[in-house]
N, CA, C and O of each residue as an XYZ file, in Angstrom:
360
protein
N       0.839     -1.184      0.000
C       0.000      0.000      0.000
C       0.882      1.245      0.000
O       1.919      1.234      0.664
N       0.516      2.353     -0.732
C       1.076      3.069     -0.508
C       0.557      4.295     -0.222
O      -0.484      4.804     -0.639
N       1.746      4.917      0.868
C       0.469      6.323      1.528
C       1.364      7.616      0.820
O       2.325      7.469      0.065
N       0.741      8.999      1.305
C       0.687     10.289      1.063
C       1.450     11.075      2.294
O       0.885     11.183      3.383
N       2.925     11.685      2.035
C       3.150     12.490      3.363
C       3.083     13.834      2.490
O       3.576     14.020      1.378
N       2.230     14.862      3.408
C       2.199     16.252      2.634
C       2.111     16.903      3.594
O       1.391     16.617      4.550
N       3.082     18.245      3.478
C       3.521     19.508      4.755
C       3.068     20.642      4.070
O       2.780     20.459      2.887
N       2.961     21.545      4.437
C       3.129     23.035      3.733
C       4.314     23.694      5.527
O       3.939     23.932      6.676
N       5.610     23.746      4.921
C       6.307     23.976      6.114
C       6.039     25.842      6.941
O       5.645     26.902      6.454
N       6.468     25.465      8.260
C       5.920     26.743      8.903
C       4.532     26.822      8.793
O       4.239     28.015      8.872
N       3.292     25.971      8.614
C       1.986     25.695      8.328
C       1.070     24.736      8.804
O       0.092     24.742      9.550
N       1.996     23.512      7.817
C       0.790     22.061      8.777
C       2.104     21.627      8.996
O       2.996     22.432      8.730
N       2.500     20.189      9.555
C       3.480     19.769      9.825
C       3.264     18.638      8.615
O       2.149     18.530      8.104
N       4.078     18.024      8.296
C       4.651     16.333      7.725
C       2.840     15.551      8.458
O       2.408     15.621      9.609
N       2.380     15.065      7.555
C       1.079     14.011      8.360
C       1.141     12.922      7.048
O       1.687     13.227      5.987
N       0.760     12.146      7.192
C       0.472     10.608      6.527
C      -0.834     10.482      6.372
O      -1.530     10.631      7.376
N      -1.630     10.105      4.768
C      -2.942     10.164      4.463
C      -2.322      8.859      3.741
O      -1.173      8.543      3.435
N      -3.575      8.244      3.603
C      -4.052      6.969      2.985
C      -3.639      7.136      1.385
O      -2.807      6.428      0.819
N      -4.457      8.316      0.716
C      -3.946      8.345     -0.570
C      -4.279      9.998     -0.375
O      -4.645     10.619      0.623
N      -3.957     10.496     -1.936
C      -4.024     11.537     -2.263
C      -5.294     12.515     -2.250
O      -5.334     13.709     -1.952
N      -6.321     11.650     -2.663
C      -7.575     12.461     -2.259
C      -8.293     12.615     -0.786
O      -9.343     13.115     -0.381
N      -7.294     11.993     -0.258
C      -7.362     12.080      1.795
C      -6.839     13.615      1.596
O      -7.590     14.589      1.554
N      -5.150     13.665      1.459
C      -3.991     14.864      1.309
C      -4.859     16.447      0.799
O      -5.058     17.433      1.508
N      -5.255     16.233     -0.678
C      -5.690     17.270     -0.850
C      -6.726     17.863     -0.493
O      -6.900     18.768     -1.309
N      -7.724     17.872      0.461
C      -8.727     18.492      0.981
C      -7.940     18.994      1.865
O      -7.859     20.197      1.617
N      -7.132     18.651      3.027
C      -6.190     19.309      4.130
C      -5.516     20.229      3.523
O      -5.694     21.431      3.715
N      -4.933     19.889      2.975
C      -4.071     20.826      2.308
C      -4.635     22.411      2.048
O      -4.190     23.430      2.575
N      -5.628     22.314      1.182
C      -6.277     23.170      0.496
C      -7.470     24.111      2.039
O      -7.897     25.255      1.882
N      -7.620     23.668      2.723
C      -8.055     24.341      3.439
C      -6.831     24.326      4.802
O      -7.458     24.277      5.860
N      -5.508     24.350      5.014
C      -4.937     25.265      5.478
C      -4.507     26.078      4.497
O      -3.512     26.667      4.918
N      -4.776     26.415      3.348
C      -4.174     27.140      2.205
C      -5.211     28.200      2.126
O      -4.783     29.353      2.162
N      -6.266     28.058      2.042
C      -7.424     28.674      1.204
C      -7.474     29.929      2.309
O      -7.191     30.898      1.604
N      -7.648     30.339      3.439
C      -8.002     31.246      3.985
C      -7.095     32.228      4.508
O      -7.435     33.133      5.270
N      -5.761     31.997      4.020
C      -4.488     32.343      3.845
C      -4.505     33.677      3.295
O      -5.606     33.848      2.772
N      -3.352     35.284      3.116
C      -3.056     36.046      2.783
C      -2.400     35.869      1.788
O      -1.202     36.143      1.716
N      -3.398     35.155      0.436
C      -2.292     34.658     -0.490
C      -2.176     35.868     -1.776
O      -3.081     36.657     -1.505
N      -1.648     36.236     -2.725
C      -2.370     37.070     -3.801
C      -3.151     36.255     -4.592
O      -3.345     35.039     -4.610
N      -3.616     37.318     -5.334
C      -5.011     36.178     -6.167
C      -4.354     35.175     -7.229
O      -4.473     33.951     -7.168
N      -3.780     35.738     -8.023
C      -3.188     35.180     -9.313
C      -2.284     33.831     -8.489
O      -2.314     32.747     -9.071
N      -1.774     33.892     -7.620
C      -1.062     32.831     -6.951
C      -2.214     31.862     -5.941
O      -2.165     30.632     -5.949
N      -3.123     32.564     -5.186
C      -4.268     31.224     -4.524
C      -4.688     30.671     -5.458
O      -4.888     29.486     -5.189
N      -5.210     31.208     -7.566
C      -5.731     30.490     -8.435
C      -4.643     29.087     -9.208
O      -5.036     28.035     -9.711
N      -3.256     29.583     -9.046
C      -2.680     28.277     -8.953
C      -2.924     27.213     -8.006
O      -3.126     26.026     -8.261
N      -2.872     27.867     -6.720
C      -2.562     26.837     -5.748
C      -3.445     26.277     -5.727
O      -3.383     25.144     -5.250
N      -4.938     26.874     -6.322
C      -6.490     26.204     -6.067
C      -6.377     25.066     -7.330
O      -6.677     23.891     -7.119
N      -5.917     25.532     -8.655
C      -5.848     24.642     -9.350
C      -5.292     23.251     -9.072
O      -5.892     22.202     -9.307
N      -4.010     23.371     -8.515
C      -3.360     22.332     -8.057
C      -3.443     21.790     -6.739
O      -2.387     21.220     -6.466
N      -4.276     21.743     -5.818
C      -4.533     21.114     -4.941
C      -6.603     21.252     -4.431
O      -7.368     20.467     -3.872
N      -6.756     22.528     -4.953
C      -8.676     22.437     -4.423
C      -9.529     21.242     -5.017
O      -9.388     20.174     -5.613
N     -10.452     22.033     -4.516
C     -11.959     21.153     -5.067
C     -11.501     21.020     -6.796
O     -11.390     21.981     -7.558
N     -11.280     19.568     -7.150
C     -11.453     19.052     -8.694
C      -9.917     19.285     -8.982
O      -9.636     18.947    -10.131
N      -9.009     19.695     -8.368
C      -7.737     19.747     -8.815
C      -6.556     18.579     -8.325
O      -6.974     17.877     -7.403
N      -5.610     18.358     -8.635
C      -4.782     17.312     -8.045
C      -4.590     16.498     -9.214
O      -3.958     15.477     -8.941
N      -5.005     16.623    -10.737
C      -4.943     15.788    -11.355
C      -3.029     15.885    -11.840
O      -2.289     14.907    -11.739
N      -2.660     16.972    -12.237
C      -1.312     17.130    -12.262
C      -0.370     16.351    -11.392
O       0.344     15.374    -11.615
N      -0.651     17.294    -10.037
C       0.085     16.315     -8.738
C      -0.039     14.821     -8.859
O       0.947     14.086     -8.920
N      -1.301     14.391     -8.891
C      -1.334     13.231     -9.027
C      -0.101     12.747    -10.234
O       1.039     12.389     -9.940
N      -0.520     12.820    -11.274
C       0.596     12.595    -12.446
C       2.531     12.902    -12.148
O       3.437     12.267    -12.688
N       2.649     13.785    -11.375
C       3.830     13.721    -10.715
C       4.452     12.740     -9.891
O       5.600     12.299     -9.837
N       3.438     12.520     -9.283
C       3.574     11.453     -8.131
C       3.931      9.897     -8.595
O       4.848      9.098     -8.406
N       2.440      9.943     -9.444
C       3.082      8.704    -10.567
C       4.372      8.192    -11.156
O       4.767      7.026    -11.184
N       5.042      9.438    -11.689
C       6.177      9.225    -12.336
C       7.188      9.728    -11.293
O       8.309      9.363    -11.647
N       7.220     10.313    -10.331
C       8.406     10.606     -9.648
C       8.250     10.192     -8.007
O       9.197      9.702     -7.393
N       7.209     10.398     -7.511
C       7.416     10.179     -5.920
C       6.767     11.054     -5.338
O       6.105     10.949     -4.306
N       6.997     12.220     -6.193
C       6.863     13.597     -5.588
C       6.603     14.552     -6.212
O       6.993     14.587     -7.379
N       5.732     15.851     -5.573
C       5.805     17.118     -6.172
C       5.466     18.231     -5.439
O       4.322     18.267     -4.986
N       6.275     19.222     -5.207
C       6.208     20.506     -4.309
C       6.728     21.864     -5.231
O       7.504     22.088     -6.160
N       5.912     22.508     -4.474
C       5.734     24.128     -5.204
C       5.782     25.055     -4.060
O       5.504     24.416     -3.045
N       5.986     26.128     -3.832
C       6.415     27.252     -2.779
C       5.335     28.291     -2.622
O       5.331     29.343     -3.261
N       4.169     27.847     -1.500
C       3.369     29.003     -1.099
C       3.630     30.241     -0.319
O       3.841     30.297      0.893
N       3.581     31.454     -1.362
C       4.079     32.703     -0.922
C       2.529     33.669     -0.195
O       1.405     33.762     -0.690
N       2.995     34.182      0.938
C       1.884     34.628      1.950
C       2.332     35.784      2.627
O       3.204     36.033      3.460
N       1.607     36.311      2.110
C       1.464     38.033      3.122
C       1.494     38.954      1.948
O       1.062     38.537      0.873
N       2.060     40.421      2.070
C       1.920     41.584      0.978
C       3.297     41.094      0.369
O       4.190     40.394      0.846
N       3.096     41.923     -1.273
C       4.203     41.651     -2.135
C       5.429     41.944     -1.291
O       6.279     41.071     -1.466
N       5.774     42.813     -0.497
C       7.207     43.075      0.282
C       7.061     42.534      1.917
O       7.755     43.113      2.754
N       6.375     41.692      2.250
C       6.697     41.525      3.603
C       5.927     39.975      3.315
O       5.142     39.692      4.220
N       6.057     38.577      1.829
C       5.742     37.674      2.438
C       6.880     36.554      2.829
O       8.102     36.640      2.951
N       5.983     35.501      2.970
C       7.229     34.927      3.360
C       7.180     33.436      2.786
O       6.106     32.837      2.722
N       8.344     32.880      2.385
C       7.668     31.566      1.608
C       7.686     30.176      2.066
O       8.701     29.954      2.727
N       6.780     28.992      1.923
C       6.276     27.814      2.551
C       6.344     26.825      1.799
O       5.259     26.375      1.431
N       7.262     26.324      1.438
C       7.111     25.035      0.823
C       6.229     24.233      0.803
O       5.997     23.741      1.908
N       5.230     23.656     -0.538
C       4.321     22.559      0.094
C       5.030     21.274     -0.128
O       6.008     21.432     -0.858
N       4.908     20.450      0.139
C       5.666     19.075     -0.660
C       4.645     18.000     -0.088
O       4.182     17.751      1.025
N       4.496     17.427     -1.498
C       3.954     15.753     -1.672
C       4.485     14.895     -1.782
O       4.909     14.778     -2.932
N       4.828     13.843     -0.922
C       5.614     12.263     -1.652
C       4.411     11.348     -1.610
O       3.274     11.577     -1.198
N       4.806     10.528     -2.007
C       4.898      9.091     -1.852
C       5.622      7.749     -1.342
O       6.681      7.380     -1.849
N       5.167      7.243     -0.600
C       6.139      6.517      0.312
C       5.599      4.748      0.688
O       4.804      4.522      1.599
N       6.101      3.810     -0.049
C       5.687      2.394      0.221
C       6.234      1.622      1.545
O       7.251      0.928      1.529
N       5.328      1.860      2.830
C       5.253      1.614      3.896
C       6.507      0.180      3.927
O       6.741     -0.413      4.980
């Protein structure tokens, strides 16, 4: 079997989900209510919200993994959060 470890660091910590459509609902709602800019929450919504994950997913497939850098607060004072997805065969 294989499970899902996904962080957004300085955010959620490292947690272990069953599969990926466990991962991305968490994810996306410590994300969503966030000080994000718009043009950047409509990525992050693409790639992890409601109906999104199909990419990630496809990453995961072929590599293990896939992480992207959530930037939060005003253009000069944010600060940035790594999200990262693996995959990991218990």
């Amino acid at each position: 079997m294989t499970t899902v470890r996904a962080e957004i660091e300085g955010i959620m910590a490292p947690t272990l989900f069953p599969s990926l459509d466990h991962a991305l609902p968490v994810l996306w709602e410590h994300v969503r209510e966030l000080a994000v800019r718009e043009a950047h929450r409509d990525f992050i919504r693409i790639c992890l919200g409601p109906g999104g994950g199909e990419g990630v997913a496809h990453c995961l497939s072929r590599g293990g993994s896939w992480s992207t850098t959530l930037y939060v607060g005003e253009l000069t004072g944010w600060t940035a959060h790594p999200i990262t997805i693996t995959t990991r065969t218990p």
